[in-house]
N, C-alpha and C positions, 0 to 999 in steps of 0.2 A: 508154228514154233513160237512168233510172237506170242500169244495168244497161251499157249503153255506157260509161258514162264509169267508174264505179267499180271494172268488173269485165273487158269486155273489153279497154278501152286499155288498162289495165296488164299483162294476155293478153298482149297483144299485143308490149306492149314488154320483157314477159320474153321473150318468144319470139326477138325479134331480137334482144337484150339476147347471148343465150345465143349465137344463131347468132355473132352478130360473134367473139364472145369464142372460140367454138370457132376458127372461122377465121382470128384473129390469133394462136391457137397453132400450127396450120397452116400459116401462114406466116411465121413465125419461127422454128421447130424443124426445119421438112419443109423449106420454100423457102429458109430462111436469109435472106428479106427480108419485115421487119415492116411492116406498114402503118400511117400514121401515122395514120388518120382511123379505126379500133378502136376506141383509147379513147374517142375524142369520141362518138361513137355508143353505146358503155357507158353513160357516166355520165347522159348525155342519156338513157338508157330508163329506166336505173335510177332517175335522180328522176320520171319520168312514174310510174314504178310504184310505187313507195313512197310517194308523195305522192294520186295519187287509188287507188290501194288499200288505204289506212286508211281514206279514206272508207267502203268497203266492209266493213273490219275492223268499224269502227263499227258499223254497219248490223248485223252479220250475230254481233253484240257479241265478237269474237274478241281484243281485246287484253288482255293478262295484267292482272288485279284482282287486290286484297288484298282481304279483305274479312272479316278476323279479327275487327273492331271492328264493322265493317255488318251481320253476322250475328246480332249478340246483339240487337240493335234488334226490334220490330214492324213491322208494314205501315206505318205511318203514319211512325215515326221512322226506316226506311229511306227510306220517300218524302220526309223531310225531308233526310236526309243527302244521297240522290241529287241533290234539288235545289240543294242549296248549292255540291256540285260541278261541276254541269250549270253556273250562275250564273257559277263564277269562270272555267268556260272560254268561255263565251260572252261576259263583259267581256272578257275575253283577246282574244278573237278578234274580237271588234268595235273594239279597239283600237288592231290591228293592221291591220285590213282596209285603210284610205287610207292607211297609209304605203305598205302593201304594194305595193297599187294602183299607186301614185306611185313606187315603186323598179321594181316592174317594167317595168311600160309608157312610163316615162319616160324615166330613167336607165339604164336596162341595155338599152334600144331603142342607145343610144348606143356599145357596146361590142358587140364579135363573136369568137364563139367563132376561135381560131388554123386550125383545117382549115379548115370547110366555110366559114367566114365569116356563120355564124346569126346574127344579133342574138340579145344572152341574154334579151331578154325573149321569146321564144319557147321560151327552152330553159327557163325557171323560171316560163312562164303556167299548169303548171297547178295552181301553189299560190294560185290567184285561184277558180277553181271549187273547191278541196277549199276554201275559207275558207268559199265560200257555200253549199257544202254541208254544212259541219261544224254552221255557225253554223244552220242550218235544225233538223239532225238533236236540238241542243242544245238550242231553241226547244221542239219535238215534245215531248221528252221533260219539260222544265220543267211543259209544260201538261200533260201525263199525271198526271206527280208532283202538282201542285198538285191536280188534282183528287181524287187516291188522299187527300192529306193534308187535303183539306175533306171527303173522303165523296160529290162528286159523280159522278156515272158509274155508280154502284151497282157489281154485282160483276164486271163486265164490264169497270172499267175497274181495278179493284183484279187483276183476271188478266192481262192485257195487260202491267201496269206488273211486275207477280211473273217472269210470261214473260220478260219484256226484260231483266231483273235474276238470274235462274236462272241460278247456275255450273254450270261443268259437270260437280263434284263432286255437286251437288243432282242434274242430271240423270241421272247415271252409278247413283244411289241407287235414285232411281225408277224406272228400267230396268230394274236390277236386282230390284227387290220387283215390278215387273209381268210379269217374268219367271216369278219364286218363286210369285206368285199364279195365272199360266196353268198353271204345274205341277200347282199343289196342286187345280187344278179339272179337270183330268184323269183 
């Protein structure tokens, strides 16, 4: 189900995303006559996909980190930093969650996209599930960290939270010397 919504709808709507956009070159260059309902089916895929494929980003921890100042820390004062960030975006996003709620499904039910005549709250529902899935993924992580930062979990849960936290410079490193070590045991 995960796996639905953070990874193939967004599939998916880059795919038609792409098709439309090919084909309203095609019909504007080749046929000389544009179609108007193009963009609207663009922009419509485009926020499907960028909106629950960060979910995914999330998940799979792909969005660009600094982490010049988070590196000098320990296990424990990473698990703190991590959490105080985890914190501010989950007040964030609990904050937002019933306005959100209340502009979509309310207000923008009231308004219709100019072609196809979509109510926008369809075209902008599914920043309703990326909220309740961010806000879950943010949750997860808080209790990982809390526990890394008391010692609970033992080292099972101090690996999980290092895992979830490994750039991809760190990984790139270890590759690398697991490479150098298969050599040198050869």
């Amino acid at each position: 189900m995960r796996d639905c919504v953070e990874l193939y709808i967004p599939i998916a709507s880059l795919l038609i995303m792409f098709c439309t956009f090919i084909f309203q070159i095609f019909s504007r260059y080749v046929l000389k006559q544009p179609v108007a309902w193009a963009y609207e089916v663009t922009v419509m895929c485009y926020l499907w996909m960028v909106v629950l494929g960060a979910c995914y980003a999330y998940r799979d921890r792909s969005h660009v980190t600094f982490t010049l100042f988070y590196d000098q820390f320990g296990v424990k004062g990473k698990a703190f930093i991590a959490f105080l960030g985890n914190l501010l975006m989950f007040i964030a996003f609990v904050a937002m969650f019933l306005p959100s709620c209340n502009m979509i499904l309310d207000q923008m039910s009231k308004q219709v996209t100019s072609v196809f005549k979509i109510g926008l709250n369809i075209v902008y529902l599914p920043f309703i599930p990326f909220n309740v899935i961010m806000l879950l993924y943010f949750l997860y992580d808080m209790i990982i960290e809390v526990m890394v930062f008391f010692g609970i979990g033992g080292q099972a849960t101090v690996d999980k939270f290092l895992n979830a936290t490994k750039n991809e410079t760190e990984e790139a490193i270890e590759a690398a010397l697991a490479e150098e070590n298969a050599k040198e045991g050869k």
